[in-house]
TIGU-395350 format. One record per residue: residue number from 1; residue in three letters; x, y, z of N, C-alpha, C, O in turn. Coordinates in steps of 0.02 Angstrom, whole numbers. Last residue first. Layout:
# residues N
- pake | kemar | n.x | n.y | n.z | ca.x | ca.y | ca.z | c.x | c.y | c.z | o.x | o.y | o.z
- NUM | ALA | X | Y | Z | X | Y | Z | X | Y | Z | X | Y | Z
...
# end
This chain:
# residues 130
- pake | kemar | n.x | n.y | n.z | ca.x | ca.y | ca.z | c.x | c.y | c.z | o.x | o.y | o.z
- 130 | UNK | -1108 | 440 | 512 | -1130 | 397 | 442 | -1125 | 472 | 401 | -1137 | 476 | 341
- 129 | UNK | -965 | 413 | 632 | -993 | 450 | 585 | -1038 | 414 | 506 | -1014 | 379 | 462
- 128 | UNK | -889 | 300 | 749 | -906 | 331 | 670 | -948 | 357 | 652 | -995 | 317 | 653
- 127 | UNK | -784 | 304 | 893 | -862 | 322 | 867 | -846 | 336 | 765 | -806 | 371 | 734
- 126 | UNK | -717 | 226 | 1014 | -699 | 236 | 951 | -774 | 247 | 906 | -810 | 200 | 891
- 125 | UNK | -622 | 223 | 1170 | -687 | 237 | 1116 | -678 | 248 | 1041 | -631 | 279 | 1017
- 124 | UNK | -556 | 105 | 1230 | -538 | 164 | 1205 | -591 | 177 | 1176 | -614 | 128 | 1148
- 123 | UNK | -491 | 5 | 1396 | -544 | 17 | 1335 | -518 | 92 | 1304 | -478 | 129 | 1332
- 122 | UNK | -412 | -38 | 1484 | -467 | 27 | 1528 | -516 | 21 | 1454 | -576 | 32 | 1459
- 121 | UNK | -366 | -214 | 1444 | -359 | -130 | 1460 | -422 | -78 | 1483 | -478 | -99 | 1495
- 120 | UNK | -326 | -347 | 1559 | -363 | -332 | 1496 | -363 | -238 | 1521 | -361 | -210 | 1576
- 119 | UNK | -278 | -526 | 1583 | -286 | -446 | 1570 | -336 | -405 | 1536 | -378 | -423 | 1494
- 118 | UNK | -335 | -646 | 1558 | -321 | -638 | 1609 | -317 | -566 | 1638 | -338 | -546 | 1692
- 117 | UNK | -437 | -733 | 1450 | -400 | -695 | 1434 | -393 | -651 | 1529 | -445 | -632 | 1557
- 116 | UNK | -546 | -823 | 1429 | -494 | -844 | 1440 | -412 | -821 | 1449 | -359 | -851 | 1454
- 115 | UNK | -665 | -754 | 1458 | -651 | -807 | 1529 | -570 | -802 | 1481 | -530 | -768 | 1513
- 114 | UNK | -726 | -721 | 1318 | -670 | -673 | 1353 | -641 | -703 | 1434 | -596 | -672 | 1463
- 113 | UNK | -655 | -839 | 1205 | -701 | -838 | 1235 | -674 | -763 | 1284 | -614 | -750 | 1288
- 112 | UNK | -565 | -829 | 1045 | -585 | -865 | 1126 | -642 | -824 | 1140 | -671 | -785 | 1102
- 111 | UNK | -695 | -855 | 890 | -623 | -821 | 934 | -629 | -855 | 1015 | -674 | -889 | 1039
- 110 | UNK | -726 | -1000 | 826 | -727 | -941 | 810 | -658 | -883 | 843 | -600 | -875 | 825
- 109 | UNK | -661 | -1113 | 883 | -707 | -1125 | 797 | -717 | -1026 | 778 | -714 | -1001 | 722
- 108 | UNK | -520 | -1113 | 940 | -606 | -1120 | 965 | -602 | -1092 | 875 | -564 | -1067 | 833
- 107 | UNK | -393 | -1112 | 952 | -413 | -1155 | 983 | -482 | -1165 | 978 | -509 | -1214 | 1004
- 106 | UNK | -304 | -996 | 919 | -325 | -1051 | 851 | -357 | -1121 | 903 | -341 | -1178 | 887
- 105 | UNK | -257 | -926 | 1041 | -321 | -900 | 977 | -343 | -938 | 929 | -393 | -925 | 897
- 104 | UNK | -198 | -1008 | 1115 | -268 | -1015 | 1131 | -309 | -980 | 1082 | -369 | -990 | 1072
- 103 | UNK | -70 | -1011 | 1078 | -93 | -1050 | 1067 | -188 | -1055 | 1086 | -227 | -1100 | 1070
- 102 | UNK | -8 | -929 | 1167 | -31 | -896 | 1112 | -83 | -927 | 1068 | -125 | -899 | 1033
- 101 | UNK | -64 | -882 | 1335 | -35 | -964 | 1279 | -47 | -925 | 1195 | -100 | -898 | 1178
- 100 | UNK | -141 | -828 | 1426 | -72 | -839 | 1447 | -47 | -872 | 1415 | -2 | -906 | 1440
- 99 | UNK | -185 | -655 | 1343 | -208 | -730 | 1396 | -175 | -767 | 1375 | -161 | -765 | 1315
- 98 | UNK | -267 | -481 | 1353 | -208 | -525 | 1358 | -214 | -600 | 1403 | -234 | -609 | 1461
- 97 | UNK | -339 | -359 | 1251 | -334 | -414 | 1329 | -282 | -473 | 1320 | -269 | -500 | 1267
- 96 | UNK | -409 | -209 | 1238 | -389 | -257 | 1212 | -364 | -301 | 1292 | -367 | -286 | 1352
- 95 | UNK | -566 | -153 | 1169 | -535 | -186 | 1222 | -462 | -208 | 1193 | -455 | -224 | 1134
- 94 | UNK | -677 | -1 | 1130 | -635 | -74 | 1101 | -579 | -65 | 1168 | -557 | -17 | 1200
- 93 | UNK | -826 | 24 | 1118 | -779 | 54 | 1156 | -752 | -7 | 1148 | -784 | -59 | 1155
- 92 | UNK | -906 | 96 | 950 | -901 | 21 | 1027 | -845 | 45 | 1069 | -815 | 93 | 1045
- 91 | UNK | -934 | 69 | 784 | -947 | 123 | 856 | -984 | 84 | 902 | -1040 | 58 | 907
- 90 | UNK | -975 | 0 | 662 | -913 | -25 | 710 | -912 | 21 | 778 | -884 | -5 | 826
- 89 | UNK | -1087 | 40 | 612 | -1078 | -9 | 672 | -1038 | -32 | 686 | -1039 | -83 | 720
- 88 | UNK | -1024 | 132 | 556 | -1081 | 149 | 589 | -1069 | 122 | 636 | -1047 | 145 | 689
- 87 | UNK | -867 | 81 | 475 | -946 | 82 | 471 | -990 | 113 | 531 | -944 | 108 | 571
- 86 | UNK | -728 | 95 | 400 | -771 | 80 | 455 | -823 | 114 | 443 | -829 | 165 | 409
- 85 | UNK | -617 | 57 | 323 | -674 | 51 | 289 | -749 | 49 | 352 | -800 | 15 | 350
- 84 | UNK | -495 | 0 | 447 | -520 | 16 | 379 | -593 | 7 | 352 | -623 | -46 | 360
- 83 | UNK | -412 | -13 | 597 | -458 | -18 | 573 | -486 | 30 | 501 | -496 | 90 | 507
- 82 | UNK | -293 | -98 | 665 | -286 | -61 | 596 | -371 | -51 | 577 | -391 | -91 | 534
- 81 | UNK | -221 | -138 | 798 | -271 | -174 | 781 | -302 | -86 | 721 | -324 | -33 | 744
- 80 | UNK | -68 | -175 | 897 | -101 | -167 | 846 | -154 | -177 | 831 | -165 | -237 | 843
- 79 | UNK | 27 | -203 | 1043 | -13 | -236 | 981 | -64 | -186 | 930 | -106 | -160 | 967
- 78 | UNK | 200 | -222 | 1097 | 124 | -154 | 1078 | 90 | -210 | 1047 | 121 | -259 | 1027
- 77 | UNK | 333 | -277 | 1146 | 277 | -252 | 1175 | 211 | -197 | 1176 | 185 | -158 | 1217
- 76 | UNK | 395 | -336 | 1047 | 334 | -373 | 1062 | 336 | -345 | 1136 | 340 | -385 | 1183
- 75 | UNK | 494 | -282 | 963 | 483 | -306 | 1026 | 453 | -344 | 1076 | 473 | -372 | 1127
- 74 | UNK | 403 | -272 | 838 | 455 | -332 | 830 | 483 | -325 | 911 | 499 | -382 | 928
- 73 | UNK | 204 | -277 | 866 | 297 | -238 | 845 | 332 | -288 | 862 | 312 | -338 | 892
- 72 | UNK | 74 | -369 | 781 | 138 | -356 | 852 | 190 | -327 | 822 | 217 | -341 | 769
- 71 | UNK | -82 | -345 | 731 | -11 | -347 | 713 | 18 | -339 | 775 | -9 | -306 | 820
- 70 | UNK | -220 | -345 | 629 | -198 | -337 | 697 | -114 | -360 | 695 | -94 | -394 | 647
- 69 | UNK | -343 | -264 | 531 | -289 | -300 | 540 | -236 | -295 | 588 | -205 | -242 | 591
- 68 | UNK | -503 | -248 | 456 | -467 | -261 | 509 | -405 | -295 | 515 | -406 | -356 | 505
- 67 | UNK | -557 | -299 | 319 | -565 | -234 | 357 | -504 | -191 | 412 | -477 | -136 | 411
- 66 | UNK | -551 | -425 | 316 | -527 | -388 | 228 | -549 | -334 | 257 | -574 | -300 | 212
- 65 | UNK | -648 | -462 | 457 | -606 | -505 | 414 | -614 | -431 | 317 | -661 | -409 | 284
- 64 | UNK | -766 | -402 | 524 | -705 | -385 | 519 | -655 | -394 | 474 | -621 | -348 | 452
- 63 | UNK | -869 | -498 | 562 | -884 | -460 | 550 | -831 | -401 | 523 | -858 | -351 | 500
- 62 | UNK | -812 | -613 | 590 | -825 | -642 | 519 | -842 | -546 | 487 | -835 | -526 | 430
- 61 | UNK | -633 | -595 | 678 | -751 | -610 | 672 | -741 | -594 | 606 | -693 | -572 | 574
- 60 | UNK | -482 | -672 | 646 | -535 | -632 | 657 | -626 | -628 | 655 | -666 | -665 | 627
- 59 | UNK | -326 | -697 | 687 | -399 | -736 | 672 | -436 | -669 | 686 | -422 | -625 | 727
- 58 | UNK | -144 | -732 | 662 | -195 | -693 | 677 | -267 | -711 | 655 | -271 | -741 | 602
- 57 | UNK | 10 | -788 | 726 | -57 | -804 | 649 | -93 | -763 | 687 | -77 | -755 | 745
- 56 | UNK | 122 | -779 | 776 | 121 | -728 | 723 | 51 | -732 | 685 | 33 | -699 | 637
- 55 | UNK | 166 | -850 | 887 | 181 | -893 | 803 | 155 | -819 | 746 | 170 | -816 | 686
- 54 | UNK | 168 | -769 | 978 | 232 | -809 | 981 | 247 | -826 | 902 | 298 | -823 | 868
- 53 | UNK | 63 | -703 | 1007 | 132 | -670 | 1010 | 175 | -712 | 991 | 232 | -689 | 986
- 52 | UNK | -75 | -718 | 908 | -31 | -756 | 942 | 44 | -705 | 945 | 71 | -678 | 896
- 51 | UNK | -227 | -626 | 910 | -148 | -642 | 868 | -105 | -672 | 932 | -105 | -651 | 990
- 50 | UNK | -383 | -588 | 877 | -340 | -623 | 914 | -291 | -629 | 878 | -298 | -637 | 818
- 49 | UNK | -531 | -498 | 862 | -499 | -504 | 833 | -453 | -561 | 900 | -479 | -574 | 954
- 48 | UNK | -659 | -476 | 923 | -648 | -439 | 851 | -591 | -493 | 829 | -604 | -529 | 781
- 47 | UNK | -787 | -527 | 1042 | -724 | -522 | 1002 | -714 | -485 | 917 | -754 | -475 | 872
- 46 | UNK | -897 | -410 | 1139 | -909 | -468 | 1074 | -818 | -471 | 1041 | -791 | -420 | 1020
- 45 | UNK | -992 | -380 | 1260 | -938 | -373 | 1244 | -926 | -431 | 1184 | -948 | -489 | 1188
- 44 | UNK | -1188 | -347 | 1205 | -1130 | -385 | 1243 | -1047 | -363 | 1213 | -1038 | -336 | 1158
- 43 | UNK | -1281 | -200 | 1232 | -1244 | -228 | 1186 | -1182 | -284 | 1207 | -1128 | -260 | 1224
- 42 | UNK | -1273 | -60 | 1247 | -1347 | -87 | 1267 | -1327 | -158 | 1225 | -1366 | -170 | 1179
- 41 | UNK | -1164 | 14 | 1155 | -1183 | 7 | 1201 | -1273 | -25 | 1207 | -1321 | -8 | 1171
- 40 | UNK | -1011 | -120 | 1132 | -1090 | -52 | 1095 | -1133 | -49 | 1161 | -1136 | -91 | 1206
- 39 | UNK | -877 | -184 | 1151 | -954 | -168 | 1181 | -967 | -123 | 1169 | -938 | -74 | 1192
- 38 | UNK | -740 | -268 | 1087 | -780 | -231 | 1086 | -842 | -218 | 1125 | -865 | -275 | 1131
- 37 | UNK | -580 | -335 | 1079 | -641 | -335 | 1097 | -671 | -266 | 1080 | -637 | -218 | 1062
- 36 | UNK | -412 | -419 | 1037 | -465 | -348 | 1052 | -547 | -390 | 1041 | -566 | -442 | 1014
- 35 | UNK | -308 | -532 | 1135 | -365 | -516 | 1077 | -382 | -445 | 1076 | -360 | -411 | 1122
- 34 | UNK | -163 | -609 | 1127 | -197 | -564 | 1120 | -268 | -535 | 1077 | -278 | -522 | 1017
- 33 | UNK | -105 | -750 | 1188 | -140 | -725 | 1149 | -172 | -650 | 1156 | -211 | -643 | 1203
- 32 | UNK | 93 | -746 | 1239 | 18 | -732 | 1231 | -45 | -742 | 1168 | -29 | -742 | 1108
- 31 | UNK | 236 | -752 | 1268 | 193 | -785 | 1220 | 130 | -802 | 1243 | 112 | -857 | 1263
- 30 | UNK | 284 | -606 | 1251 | 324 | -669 | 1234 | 288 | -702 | 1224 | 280 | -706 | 1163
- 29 | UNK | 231 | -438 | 1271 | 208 | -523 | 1253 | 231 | -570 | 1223 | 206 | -586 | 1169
- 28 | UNK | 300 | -406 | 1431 | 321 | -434 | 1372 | 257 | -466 | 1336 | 230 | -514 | 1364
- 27 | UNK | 265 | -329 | 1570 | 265 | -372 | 1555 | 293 | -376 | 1484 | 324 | -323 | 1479
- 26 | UNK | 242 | -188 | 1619 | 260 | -227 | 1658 | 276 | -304 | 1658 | 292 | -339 | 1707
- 25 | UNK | 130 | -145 | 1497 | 161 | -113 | 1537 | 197 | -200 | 1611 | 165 | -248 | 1632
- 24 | UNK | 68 | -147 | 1313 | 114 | -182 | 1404 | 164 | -144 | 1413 | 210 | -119 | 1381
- 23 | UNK | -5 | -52 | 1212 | 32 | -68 | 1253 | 40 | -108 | 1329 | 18 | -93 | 1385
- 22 | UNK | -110 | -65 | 1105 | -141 | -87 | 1147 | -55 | -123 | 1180 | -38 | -182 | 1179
- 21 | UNK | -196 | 54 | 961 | -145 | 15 | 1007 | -153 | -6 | 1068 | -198 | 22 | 1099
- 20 | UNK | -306 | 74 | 815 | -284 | 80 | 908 | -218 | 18 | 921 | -204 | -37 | 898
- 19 | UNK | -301 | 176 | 698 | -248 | 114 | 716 | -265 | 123 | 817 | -244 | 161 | 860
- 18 | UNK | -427 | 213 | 560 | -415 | 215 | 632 | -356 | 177 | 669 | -376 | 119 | 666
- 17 | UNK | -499 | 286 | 426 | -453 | 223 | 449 | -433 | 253 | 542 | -429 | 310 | 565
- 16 | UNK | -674 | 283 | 336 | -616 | 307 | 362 | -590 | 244 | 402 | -616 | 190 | 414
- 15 | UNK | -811 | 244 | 318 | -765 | 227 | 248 | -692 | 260 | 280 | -648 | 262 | 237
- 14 | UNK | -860 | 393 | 427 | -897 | 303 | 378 | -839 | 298 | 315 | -827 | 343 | 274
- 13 | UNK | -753 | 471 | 519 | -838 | 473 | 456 | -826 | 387 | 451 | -788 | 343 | 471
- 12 | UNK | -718 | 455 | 689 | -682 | 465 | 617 | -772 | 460 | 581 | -827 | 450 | 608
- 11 | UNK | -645 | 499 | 826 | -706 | 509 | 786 | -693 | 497 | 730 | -648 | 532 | 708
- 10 | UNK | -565 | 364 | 926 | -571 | 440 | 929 | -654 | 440 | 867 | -699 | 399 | 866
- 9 | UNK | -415 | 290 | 996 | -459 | 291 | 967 | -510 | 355 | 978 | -503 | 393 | 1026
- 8 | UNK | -285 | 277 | 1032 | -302 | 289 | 963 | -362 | 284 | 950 | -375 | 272 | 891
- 7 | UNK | -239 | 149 | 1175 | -252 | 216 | 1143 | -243 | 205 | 1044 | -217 | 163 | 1008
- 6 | UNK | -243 | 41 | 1317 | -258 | 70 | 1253 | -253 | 119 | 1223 | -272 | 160 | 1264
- 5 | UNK | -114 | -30 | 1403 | -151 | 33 | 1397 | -183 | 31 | 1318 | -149 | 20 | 1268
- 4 | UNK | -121 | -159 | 1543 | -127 | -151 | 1449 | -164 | -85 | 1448 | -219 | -74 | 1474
- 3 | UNK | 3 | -215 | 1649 | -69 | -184 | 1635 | -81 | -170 | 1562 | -31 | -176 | 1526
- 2 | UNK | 68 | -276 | 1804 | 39 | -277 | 1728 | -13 | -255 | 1714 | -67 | -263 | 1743
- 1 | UNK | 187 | -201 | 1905 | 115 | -212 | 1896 | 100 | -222 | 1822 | 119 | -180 | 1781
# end
């Protein structure tokens, strides 16, 4: 069965660091896109981030970018997503999700879309402190 577990996420203050992970189970990411996500609440699910399993480039929201940094282990089955210097409004229950071309994160002007991503995990909370 494929599935993507999240974990690491939790309480931290304002200006603190956080690493969620975002393991496969039953699968490899040989060559995926992987994104993380987010939803605040009263609030649409909104992209953060995307990394290609295969070529290694990574893209991010404009809201994130010299904050946020997402990464694959050299197995390539965990992903990564490093959060620094967090804010108020980064407190969201974060996603991560999996979709079938790695090639699909450098495809759209911003991040994919969430239609394009096939998996996706239970979510992890992640609250900041002002």
């Amino acid at each position: 069965e494929v599935q993507l577990v999240e974990s690491g996420g939790g309480l931290v203050q304002a200006g603190g660091s956080l690493r969620l992970s975002c393991a496969a189970s039953g699968f490899t990411f040989d060559d995926y896109a992987i994104g993380w996500f987010r939803q605040a609440p009263g609030k649409e699910r909104e992209g953060v981030s995307c990394i290609s399993s295969s070529a290694g480039s990574t893209y991010y929201a404009e809201f994130v970018k010299g904050r946020f940094t997402t990464s694959i282990d050299n197995a390539k089955t965990t992903v990564y997503l490093q959060m620094n210097s967090l804010k108020p409004e980064d407190t969201a229950v974060y996603y991560c999700a999996a979709g079938p071309s790695g090639a699909i994160c450098g495809s759209y002007a911003t991040l994919p879309p969430r239609y394009e991503y096939d998996y996706w995990g239970q979510g992890t909370q992640v609250t900041v402190s002002s």
